[in-house]
Structure formats: C-alpha cells, structure tokens
VEXDOGU-55408 format. One line per 10 residues: number of its first residue (from 1); their letters; for each residue x, y, z of N, C-alpha, C. Coordinates in nm, 2 decimals. Layout:
NUM = a = X Y Z X Y Z X Y Z  ...
This chain:
1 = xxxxxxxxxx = 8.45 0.33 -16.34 8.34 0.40 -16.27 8.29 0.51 -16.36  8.20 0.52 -16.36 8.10 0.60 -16.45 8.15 0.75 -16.40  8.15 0.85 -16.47 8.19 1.01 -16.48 8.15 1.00 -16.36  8.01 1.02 -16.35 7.92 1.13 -16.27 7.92 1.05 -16.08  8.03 0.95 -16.10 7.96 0.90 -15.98 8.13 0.91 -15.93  8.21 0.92 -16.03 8.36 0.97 -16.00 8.41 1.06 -15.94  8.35 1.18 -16.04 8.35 1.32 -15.98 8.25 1.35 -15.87  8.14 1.25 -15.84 8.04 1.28 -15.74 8.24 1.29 -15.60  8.26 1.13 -15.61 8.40 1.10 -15.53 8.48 1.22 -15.49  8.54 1.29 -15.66 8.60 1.41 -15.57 8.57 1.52 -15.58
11 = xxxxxxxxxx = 8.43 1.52 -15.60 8.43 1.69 -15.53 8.36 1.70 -15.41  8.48 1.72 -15.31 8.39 1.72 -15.10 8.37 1.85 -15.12  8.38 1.95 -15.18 8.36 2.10 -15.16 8.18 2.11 -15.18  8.12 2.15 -15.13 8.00 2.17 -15.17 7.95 2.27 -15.22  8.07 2.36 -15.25 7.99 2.43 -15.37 8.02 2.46 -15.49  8.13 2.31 -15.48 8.15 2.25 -15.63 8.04 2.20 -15.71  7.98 2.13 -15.62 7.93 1.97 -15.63 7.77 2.03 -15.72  7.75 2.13 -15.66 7.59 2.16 -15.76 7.62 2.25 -15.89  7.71 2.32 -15.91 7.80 2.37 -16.05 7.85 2.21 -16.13  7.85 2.13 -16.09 7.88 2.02 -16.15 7.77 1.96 -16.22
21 = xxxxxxxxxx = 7.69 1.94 -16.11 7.52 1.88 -16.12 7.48 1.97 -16.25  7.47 2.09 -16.24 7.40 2.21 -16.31 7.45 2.19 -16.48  7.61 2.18 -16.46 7.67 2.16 -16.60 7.63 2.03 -16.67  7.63 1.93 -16.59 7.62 1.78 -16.66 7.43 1.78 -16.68  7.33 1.85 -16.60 7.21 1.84 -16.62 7.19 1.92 -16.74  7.23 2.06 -16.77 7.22 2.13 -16.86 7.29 2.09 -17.01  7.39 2.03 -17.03 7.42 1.94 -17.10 7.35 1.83 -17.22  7.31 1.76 -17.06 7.18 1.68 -17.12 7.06 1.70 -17.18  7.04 1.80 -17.10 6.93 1.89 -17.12 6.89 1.92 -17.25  7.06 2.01 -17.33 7.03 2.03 -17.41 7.02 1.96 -17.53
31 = xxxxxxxxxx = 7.09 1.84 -17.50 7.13 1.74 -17.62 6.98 1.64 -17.61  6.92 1.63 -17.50 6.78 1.61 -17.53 6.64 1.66 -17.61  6.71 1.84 -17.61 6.63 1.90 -17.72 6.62 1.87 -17.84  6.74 1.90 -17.84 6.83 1.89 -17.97 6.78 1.73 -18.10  6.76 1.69 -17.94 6.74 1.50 -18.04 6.61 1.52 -18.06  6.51 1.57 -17.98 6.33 1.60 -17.99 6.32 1.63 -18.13  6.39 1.77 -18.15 6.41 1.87 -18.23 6.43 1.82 -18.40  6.50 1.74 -18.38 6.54 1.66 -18.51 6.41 1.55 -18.55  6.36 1.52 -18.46 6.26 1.40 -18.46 6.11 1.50 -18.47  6.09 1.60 -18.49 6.00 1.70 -18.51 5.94 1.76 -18.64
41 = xxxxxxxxxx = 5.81 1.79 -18.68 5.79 1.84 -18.82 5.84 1.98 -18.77  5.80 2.05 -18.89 5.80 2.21 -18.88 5.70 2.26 -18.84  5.60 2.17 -18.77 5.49 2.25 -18.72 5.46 2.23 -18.56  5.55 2.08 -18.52 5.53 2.07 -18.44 5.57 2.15 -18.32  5.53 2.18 -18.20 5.60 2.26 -18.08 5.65 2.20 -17.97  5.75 2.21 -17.92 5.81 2.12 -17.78 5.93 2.26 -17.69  5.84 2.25 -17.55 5.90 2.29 -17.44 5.92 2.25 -17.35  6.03 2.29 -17.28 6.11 2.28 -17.22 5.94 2.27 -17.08  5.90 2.18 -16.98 5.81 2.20 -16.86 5.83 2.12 -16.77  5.89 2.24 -16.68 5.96 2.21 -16.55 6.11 2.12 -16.56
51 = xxxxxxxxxx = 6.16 2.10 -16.49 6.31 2.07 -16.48 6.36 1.98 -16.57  6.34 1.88 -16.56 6.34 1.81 -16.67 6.27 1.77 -16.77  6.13 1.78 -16.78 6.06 1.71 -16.85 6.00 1.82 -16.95  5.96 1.79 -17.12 5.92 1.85 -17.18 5.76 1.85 -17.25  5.72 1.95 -17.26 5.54 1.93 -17.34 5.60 1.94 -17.50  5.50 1.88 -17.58 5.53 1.80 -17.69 5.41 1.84 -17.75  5.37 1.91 -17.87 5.24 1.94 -17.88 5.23 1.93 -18.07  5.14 1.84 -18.08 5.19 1.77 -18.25 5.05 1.81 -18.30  5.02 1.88 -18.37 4.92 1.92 -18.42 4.90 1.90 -18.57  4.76 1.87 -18.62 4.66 1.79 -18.69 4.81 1.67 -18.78
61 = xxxxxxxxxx = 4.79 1.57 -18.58 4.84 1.46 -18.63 4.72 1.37 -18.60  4.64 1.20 -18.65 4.62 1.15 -18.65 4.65 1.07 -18.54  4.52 1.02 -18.48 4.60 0.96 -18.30 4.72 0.81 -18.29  4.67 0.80 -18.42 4.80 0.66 -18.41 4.89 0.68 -18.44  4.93 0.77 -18.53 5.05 0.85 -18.54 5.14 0.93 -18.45  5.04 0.98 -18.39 5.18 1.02 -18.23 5.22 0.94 -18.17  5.14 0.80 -18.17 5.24 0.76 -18.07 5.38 0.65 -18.14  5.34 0.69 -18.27 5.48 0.62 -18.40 5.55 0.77 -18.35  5.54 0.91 -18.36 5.54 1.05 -18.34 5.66 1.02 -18.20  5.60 0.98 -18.12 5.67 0.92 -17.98 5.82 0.88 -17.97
71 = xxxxxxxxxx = 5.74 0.74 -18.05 5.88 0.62 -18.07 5.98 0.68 -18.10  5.98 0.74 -18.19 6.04 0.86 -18.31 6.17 0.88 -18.25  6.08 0.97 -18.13 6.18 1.08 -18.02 6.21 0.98 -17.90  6.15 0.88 -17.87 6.23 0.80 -17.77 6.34 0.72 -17.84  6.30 0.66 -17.94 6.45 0.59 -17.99 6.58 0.70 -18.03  6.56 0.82 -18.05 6.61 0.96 -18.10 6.74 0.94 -18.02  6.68 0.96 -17.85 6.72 0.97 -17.71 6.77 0.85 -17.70  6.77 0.76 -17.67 6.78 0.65 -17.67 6.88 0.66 -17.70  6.94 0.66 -17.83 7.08 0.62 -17.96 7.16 0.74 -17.96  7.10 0.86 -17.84 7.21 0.98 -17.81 7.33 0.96 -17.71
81 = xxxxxxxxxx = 7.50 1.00 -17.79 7.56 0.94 -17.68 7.62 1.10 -17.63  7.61 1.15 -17.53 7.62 1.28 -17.45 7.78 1.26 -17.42  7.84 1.39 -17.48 8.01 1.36 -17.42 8.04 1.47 -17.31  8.06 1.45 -17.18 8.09 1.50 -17.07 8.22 1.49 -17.03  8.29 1.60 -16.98 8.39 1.55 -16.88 8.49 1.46 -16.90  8.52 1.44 -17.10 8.57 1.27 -17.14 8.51 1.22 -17.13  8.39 1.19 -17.10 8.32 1.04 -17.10 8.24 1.02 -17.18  8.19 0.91 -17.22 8.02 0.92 -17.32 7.92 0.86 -17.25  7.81 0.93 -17.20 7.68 0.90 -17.13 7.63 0.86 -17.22  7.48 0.79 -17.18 7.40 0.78 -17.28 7.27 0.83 -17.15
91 = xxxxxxxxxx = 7.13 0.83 -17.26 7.06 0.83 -17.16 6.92 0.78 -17.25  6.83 0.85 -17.15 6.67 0.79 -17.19 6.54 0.86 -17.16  6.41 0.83 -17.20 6.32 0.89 -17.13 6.16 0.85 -17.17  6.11 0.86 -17.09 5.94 0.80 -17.12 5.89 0.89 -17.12  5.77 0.88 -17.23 5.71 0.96 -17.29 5.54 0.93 -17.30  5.51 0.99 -17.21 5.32 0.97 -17.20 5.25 1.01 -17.32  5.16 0.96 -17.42 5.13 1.03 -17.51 4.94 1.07 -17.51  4.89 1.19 -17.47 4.73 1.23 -17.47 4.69 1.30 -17.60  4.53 1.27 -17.58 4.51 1.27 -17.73 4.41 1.41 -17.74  4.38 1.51 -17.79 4.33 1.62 -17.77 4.15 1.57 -17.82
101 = xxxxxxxxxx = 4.09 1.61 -17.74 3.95 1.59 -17.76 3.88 1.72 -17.74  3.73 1.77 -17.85 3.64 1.89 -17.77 3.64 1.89 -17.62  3.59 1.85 -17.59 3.55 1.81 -17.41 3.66 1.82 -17.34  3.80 1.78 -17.37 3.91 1.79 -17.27 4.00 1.94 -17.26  3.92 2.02 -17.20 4.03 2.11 -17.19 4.19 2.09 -17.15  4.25 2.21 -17.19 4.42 2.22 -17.17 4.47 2.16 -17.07  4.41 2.19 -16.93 4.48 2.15 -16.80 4.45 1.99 -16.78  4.37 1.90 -16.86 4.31 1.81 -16.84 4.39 1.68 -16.95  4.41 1.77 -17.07 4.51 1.74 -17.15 4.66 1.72 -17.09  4.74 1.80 -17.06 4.85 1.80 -17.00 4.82 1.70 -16.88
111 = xxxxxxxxxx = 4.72 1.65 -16.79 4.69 1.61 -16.66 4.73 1.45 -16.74  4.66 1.42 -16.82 4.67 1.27 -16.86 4.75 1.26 -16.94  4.88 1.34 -17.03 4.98 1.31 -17.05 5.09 1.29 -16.95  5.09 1.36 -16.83 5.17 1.34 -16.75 5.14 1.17 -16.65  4.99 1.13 -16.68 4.96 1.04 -16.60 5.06 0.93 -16.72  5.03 0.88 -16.81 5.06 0.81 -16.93 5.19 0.85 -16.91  5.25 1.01 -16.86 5.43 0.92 -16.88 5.49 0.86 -16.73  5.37 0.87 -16.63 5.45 0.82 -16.50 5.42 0.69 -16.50  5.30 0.61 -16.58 5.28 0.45 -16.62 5.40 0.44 -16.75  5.47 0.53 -16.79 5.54 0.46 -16.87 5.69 0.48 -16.76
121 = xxxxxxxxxx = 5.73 0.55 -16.65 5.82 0.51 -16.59 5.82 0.42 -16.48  5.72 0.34 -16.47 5.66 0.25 -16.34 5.68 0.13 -16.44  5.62 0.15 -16.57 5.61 0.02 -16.64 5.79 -0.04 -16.67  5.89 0.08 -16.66 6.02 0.01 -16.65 6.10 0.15 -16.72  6.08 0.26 -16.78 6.14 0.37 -16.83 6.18 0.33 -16.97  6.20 0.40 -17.02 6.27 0.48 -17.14 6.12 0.39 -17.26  6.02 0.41 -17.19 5.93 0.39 -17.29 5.78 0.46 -17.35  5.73 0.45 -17.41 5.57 0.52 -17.48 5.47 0.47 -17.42  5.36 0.55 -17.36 5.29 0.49 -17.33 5.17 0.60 -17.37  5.07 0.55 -17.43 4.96 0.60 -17.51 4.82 0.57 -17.45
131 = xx = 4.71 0.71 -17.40 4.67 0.69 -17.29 4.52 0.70 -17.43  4.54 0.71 -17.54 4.43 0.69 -17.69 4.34 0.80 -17.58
C-alpha cells in the first residue's frame, strides 16, 4: 500500500492528518521546483501560482521551442523519484504552453495558458499541450 494512503489509515487524529498532507505536499512541491529549475535557462523565470501550479515565463524563445522548452520540464518531473516517509513517490504534471503576442495582454496570456493546461489534464495528464 502506497505511503500516503497508509498513513492516510493511521492517522484518525485530525490534527495530525493536515500536518501530514502539508509535509508530503510541500515536499513535492519542492522537488518539483527543483526539477523546473534544472530544466531552465538563466533567463528564464518560474513561480510558484497558487497551490500547486506554477507560471513559467521563457523569454525571447522561439514558439516551437517552448513547447520542446515544455517536454524538457515534463519529462524532468516525470523521471523524479520524491523520498517520503521511506517510500519513493513519483509524480507528474501538465503543462499548457501560451504564446506571447502584441495584442494579447498579461491576463489574457496567463488566461490561455491555463486553458491549454486544463486540455492537457482532460486529454489524460502528465502532458504538453500547446495552444501556438
């Protein structure tokens, strides 16, 4: 039985149970940076937006290149094995990729990268999906 669904088993205390959540999410969290981070130039920028998910922002890349830019950091994640608690997790994640245009302002930008990564978790997860 997998860690997280073990320890789900014994901790009945409930105010165990979200100090657990908190450690094994932050964990991940950060070993998901970490793997971004490596798969990154020195120019590029990536933060942490909202709970889990991160903005990604790759500047004077060529548009067919982010989404090789993408792969990069999904296979990164992908081939990360997270050690918790004794155990080795692995994990994943989809990555919507938007392309900066005059006309598209910021909020509009971020609007359709987020659309492009929710068709990449509908389409099946832990994949790229490039909205050109």
């Amino acid at each position: 039985m997998p860690v997280f669904w073990r320890r789900a088993a014994e901790l009945s205390n409930p105010t165990t149970w979200p100090r657990f959540i908190h450690t094994l999410l932050y964990t991940s969290i950060k070993a998901v940076a970490l793997s971004m981070k490596a798969s990154l130039r020195r120019e590029d920028l990536c933060a942490r937006w909202g709970g889990e998910e991160f903005l990604i922002c790759l500047p004077s890349i060529e548009p067919q290149s982010a989404a090789v830019a993408a792969e990069k950091i999904r296979s990164g994640v992908e081939s990360l094995i997270i050690e918790y608690d004794g155990e080795k997790l692995s994990t994943s994640i989809s990555i919507g990729v938007a392309h900066y245009r005059a006309e598209v302002d910021l909020d509009a930008l971020i609007r359709d990268a987020d659309q492009a990564m929710i068709a990449a978790k509908r389409a099946g997860k832990n994949r790229v999906v490039d909205v050109g």
